[in-house]
C-alpha atoms as one frame of an Amber mdcrd trajectory, in Angstrom:
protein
 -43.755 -11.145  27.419 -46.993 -12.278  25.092 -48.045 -14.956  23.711 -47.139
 -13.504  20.575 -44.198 -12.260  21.395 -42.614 -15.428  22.335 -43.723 -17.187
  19.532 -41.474 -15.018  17.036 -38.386 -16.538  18.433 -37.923 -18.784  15.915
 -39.838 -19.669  12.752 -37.981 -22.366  11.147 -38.315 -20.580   7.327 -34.445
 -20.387   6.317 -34.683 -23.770   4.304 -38.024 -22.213   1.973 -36.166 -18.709
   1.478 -33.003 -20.354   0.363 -35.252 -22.504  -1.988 -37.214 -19.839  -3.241
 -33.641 -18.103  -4.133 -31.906 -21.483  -5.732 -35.422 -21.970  -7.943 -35.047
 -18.675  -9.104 -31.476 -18.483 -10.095 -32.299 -21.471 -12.045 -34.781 -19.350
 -14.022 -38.171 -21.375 -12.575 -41.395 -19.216 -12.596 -43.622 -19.126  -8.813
 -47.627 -19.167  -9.284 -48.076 -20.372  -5.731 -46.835 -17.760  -3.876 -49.800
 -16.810  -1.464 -50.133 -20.397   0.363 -46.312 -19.369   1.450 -47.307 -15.556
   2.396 -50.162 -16.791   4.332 -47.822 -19.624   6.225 -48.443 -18.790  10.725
 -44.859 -18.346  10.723 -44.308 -16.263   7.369 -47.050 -13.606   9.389 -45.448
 -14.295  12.727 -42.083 -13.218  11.077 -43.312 -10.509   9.516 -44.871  -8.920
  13.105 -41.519  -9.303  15.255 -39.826  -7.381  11.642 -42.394  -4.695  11.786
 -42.098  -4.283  15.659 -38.146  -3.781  15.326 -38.754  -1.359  12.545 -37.630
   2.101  14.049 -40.942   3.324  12.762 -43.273   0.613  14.626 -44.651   3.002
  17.062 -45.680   5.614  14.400 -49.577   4.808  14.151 -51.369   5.346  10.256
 -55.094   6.444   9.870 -56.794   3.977  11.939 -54.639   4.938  14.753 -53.897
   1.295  15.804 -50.305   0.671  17.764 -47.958  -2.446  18.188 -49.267  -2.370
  21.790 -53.119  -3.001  20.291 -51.238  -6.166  18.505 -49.789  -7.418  21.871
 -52.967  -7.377  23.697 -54.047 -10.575  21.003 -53.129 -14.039  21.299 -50.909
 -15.586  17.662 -53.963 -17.586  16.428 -56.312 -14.421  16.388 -53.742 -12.167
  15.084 -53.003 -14.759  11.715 -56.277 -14.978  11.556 -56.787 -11.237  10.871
 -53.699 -11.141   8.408 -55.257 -13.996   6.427 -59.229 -12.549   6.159 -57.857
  -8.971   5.627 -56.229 -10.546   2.900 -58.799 -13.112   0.802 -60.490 -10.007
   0.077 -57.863  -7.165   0.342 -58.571  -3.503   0.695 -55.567  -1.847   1.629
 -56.226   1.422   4.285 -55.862   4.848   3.416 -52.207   5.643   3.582 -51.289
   8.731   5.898 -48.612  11.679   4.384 -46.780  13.122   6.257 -43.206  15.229
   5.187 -39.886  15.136   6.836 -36.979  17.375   6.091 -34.166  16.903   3.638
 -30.631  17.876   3.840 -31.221  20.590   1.511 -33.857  22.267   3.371 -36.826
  20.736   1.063 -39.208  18.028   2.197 -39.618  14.403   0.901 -42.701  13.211
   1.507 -43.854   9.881   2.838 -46.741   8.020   2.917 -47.708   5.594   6.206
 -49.645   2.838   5.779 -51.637   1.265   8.892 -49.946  -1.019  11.022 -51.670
  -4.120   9.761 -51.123  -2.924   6.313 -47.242  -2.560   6.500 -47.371  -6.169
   8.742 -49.060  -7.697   5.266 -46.487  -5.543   3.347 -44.001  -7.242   5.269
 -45.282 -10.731   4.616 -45.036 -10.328   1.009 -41.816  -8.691   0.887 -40.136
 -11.658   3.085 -41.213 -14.158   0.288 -40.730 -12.512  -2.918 -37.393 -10.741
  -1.773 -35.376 -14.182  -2.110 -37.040 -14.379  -5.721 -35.748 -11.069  -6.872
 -32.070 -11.062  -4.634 -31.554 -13.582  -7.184 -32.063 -11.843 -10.267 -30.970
  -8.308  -9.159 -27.491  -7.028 -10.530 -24.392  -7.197  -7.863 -23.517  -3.450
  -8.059 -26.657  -1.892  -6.375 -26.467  -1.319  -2.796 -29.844   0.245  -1.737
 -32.260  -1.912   0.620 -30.721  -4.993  -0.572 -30.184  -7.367   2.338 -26.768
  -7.719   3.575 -25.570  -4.665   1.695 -24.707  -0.979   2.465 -23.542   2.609
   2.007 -19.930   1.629   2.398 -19.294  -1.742  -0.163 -20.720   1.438  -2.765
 -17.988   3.725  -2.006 -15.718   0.816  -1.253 -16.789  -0.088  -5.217 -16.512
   3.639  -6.342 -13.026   3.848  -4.317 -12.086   0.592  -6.649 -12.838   1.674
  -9.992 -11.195   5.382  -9.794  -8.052   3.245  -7.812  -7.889   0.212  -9.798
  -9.709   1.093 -13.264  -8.590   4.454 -13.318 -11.663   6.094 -14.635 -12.275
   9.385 -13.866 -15.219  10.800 -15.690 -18.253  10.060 -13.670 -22.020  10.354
 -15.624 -25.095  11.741 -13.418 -28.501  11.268 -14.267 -31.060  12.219 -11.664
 -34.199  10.552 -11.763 -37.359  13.404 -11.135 -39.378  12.355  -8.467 -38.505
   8.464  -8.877 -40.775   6.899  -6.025 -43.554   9.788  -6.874 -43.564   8.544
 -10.586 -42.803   4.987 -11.113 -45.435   3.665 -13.643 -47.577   0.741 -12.450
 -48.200  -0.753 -15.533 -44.449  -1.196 -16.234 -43.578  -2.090 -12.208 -46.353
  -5.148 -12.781 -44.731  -6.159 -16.349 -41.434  -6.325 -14.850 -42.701  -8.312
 -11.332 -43.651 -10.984 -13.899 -40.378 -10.785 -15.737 -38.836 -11.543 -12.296
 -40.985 -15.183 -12.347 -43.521 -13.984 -10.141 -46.807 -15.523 -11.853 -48.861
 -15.552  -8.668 -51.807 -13.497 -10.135 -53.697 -13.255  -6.344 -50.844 -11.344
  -5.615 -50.120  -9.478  -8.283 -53.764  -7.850  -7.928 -52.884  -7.818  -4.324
 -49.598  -5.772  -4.287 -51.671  -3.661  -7.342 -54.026  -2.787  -4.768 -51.124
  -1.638  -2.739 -50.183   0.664  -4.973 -53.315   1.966  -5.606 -54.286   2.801
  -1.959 -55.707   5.565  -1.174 -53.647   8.679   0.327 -55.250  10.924   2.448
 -55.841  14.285   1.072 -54.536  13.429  -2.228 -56.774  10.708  -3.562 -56.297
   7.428  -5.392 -52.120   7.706  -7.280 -52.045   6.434 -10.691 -48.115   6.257
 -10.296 -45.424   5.811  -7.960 -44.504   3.885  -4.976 -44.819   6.104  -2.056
 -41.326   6.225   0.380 -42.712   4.966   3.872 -44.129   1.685   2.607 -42.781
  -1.428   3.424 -42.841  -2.901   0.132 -41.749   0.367  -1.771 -38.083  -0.225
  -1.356 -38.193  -3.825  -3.091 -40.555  -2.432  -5.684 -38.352   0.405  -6.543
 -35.211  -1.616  -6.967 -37.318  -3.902  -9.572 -38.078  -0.829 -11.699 -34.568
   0.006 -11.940 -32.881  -3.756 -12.230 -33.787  -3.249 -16.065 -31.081  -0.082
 -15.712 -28.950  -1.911 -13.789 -28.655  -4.962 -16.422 -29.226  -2.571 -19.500
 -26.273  -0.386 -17.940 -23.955  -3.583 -17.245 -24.918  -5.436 -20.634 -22.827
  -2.337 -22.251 -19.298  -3.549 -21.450 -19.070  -4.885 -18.034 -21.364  -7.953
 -18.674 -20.811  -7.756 -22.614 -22.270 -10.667 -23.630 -19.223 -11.891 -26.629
 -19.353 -15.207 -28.872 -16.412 -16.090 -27.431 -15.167 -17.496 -23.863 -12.925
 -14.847 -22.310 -12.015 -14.319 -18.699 -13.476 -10.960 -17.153 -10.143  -8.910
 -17.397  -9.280 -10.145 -21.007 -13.174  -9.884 -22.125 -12.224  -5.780 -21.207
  -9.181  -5.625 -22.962 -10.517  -7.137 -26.259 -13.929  -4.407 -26.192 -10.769
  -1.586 -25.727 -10.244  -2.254 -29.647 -13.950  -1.666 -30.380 -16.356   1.340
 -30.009 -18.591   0.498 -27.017 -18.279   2.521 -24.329 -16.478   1.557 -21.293
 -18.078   2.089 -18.100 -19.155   0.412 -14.508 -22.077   1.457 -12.750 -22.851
   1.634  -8.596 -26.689   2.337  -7.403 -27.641   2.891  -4.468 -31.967   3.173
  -4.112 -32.413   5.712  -7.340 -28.945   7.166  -6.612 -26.182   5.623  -9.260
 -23.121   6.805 -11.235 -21.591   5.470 -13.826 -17.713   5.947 -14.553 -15.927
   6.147 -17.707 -12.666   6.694 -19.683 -13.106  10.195 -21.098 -15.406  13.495
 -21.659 -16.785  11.880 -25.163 -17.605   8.196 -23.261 -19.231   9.957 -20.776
 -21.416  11.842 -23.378 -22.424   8.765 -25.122 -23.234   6.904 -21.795 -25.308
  10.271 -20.357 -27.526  10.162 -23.706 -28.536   6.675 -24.067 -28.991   6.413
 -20.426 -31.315   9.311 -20.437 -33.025   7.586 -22.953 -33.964   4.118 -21.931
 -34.849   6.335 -18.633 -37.116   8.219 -20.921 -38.146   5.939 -23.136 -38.191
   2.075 -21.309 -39.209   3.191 -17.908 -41.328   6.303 -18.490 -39.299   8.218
 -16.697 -38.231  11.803 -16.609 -35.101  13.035 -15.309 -33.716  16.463 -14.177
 -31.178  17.731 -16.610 -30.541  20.656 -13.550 -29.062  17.669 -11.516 -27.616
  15.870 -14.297 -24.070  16.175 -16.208 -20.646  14.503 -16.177 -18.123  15.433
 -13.559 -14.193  15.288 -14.388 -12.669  13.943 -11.137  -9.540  15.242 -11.366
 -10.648  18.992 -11.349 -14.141  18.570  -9.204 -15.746  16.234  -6.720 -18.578
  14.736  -7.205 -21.514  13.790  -4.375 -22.645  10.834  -3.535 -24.535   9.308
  -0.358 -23.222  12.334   1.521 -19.806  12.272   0.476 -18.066  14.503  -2.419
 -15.547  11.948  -4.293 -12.095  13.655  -6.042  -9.382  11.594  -8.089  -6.192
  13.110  -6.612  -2.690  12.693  -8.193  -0.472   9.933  -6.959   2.759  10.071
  -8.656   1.251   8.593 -12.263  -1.691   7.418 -11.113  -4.733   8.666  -9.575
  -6.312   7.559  -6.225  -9.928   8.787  -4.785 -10.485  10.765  -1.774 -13.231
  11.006  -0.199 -14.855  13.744   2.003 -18.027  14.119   3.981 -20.130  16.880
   2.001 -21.022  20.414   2.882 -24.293  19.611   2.831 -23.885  17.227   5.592
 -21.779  19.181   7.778 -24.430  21.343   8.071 -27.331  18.540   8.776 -25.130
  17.486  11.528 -24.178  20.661  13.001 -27.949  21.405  13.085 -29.031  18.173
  14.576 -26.121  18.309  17.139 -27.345  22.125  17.934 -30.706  21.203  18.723
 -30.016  18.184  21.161 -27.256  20.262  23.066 -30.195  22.738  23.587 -32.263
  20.089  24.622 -29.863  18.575  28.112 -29.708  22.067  28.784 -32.949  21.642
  30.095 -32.575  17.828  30.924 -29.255  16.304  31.363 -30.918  13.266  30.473
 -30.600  13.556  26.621 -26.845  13.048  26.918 -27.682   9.646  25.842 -29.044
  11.064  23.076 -26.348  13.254  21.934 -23.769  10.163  22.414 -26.064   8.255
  20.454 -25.902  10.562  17.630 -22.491  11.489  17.665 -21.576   7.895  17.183
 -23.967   6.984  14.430 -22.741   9.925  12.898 -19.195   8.711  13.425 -20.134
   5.154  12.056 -21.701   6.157   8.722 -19.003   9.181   8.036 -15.812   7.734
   9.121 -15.326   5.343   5.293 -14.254   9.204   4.327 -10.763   9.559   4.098
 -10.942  12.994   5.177 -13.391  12.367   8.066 -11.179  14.036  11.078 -11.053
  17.362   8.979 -14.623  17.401   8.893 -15.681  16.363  11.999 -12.712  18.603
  13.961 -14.519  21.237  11.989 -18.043  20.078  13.449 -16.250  20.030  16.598
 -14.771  23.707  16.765 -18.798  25.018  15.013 -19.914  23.708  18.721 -17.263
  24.081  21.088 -18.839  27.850  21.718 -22.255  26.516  22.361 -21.466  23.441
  24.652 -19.372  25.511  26.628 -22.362  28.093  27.188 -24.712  25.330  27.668
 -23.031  22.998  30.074 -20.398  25.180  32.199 -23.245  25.120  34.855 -23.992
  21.314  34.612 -20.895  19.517  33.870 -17.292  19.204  33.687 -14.773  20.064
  30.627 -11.669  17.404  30.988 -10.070  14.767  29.411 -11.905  11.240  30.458
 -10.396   8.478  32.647 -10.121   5.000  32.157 -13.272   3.349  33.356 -15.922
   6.191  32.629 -18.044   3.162  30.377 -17.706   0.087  28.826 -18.441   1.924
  25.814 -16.842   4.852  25.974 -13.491   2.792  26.830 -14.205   0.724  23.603
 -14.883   3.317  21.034 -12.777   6.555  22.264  -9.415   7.468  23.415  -8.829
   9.385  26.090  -6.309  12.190  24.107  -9.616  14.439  24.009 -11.237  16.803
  26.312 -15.118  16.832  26.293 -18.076  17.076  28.910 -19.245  14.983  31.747
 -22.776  15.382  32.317 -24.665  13.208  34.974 -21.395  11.074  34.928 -21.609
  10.408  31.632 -19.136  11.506  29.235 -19.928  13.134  25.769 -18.473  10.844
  23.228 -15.457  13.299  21.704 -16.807  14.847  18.154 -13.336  15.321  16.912
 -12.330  11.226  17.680 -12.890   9.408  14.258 -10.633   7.944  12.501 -10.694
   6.687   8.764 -12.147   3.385   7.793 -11.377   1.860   4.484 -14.928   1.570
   2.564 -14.800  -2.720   2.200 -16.145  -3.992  -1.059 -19.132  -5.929  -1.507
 -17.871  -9.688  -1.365 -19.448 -11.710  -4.317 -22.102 -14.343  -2.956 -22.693
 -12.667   0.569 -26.414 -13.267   0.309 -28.658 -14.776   3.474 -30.030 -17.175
   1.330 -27.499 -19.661   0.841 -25.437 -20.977   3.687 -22.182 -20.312   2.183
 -23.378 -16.935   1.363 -23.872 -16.843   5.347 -21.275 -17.679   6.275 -19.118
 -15.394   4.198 -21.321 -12.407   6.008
């Protein structure tokens, strides 16, 4: 192990995060922010998150790896962090495209290694600034939230609420065309008066992408600091959104549930919102709410963020004739005696992604039993995101009968179709029953596609943040 890599065991910053968060719920303003970015252990911190990043290994322009890092000792590697930074010049950013679900491209833009390790350092010290100001219904990059407490919160209000209009409005192009000028107005609306780095994170933005030039806009997906950035932009939706009716601000002291009832009697429109990254719905009461809320919320896009959106992707959705999509699910309201309760299903559009991934790594231990760790190891991630459906073992016995065909093909000469034992793994015995038949391959057993059962999507619980200890502890 190196030097540096022993020295990112433990940092000792918990007690100046959780400060930085309790200062700004208070409403206090930072303009000292870059002695704390530039702290040994702040940078130290910042190269163990980059290393575990799933993407640490993928090089930018200058070609330089995590294993270039390793070779240096702490002190000389802080010591290039802070002199790349007095004077910063950010490195051309490198684009590459990966696929969507759809069959389109997104494209993303990777910085160098030492630029997404500064990104890094930044992000760990303003993020506690911002956790504190950003609205409790957005999911998206937000620490110690996820993909299920947003369905668990759309599963709520179409259970509990009983609204069953849902408003779309799709942002074009969000990270491509977020307005810089705006972004750094609303940074300092967050308290974050620090003007060394506002001009650095401005030269962030501005960098440089290779074949494309210098962007006056956006905040290209693949950065390290793009995710925080974007869910600043789009905290003035989130509080314009809730300041309609759920966090109606009234002259009078009411309790949450009869602050609701009394706006019933009035004409604001009802409606809760969930957002996840630059994906969000907003539910409503009925066809003429949801008209209301899908004008004025195209235009504050239009108009307050300088935003356009795509009307193509856009409407209102009736959830008791269609589904709607969301995260990779479609979402129905389904009759329940005289209420309505949602069910959720894992999308066509998904199916298909996963069929296709599945396809190619089957082809793949055809040639080299040795990916059947990778084909368990997708199976069950696949499993673990899809399973908060509450129709997940109709999809995925559907998945299952798409490749039955092919694995038989493929492995009839190198394995063994039966139903497992107790004993094959530690893993296998923990995750899977043994009431399926599926392949052993180099005596390991295919994880069974068709084994998942539903998971109730768990609401977000209020105050789960990691920068308060109660709000630890409740995590």
């Amino acid at each position: 192990m190196s030097t540096l890599e022993r020295s990112t065991e433990y940092y000792g910053l918990t007690d100046l995060f959780d400060q930085l968060y309790e200062s700004s719920l208070n409403g206090k303003t930072f303009s000292k922010l870059y002695q704390l970015i530039v702290l040994k252990q702040n940078i130290l911190l910042a190269y163990r998150n980059i290393k575990r990043n799933s993407g640490a290994k993928t090089p930018g322009v200058d070609g330089v790896t995590i294993s270039d890092i390793e070779k240096l000792n702490e002190n000389e590697f802080v010591e290039i962090i802070r002199t790349s930074l007095t004077n910063y010049q950010p490195g051309p950013v490198r684009r590459v495209y990966i696929p969507k679900k759809n069959g389109k491209k997104r494209p993303l833009g990777i910085p160098n290694l030492y630029d997404r390790i500064i990104q890094q350092a930044i992000k760990q010290v303003l993020e506690p600034i911002v956790e504190a100001k950003f609205f409790k219904h957005s999911y998206g990059f937000r620490p110690l939230r996820s993909v299920e407490q947003a369905m668990g919160r759309m599963h709520s209000i179409i259970n509990n609420v009983q609204l069953h209009y849902v408003v779309d409005v799709d942002i074009k192009g969000f990270f491509d065309n977020v307005n810089h000028n705006l972004l750094r107005h609303q940074i300092w609306n967050m308290g974050i008066h620090d003007t060394k780095v506002m001009a650095i994170i401005s030269k962030i933005l501005k960098a440089e992408i290779v074949g494309e030039g210098t962007p006056e806009k956006g905040t290209p997906q693949g950065g390290v600091l793009s995710p925080l950035l974007a869910n600043i932009v789009l905290n003035d939706l989130d509080q314009w959104i809730a300041s309609q009716w759920e966090n109606f601000p009234s002259r009078h002291q009411y309790s949450r549930g009869k602050l609701h009832r009394a706006l019933k009697g009035t004409t604001l429109k009802e409606g809760y919102l969930v957002r996840y990254a630059d994906d969000f719905k907003v539910l409503t009461r009925s066809y003429s709410m949801a008209k209301r809320w899908y004008t004025a919320i195209k235009g504050y896009i239009e108009n307050h963020l300088k935003l356009e959106i795509s009307p193509a992707k856009s409407g209102i959705t009736n959830l008791r004739k269609k589904r709607t999509e969301f995260l990779g699910f479609e979402i129905k309201a389904v009759s329940r005696g005289e209420k309505y309760t949602a069910r959720s299903y894992v999308s066509k559009t998904s199916k298909q992604a996963m069929i296709k991934q599945l396809r190619e790594t089957i082809k793949r231990i055809q040639g080299n039993p040795g990916y059947v760790n990778l084909l368990n190891y997708k199976i069950l991630g696949m499993h673990n995101y899809y399973r908060i459906a509450t129709t997940v073992s109709v999809a995925f016995s559907e998945i299952d009968y798409e490749l039955k065909q092919m694995m038989k093909t493929r492995f009839k000469t190198i394995g063994k179709y039966s139903k497992p034992y107790y004993g094959t793994s530690p893993s296998f015995d923990k995750l899977y029953s043994k009431d399926y038949r599926t392949w052993r391959i180099n005596r390991t057993w295919i994880y069974p596609i068709a084994d998942v059962q539903f998971k109730i999507p768990i609401n977000f619980i209020p105050g789960t943040v990691p920068y308060t200890s109660s709000g630890r502890n409740k995590y």
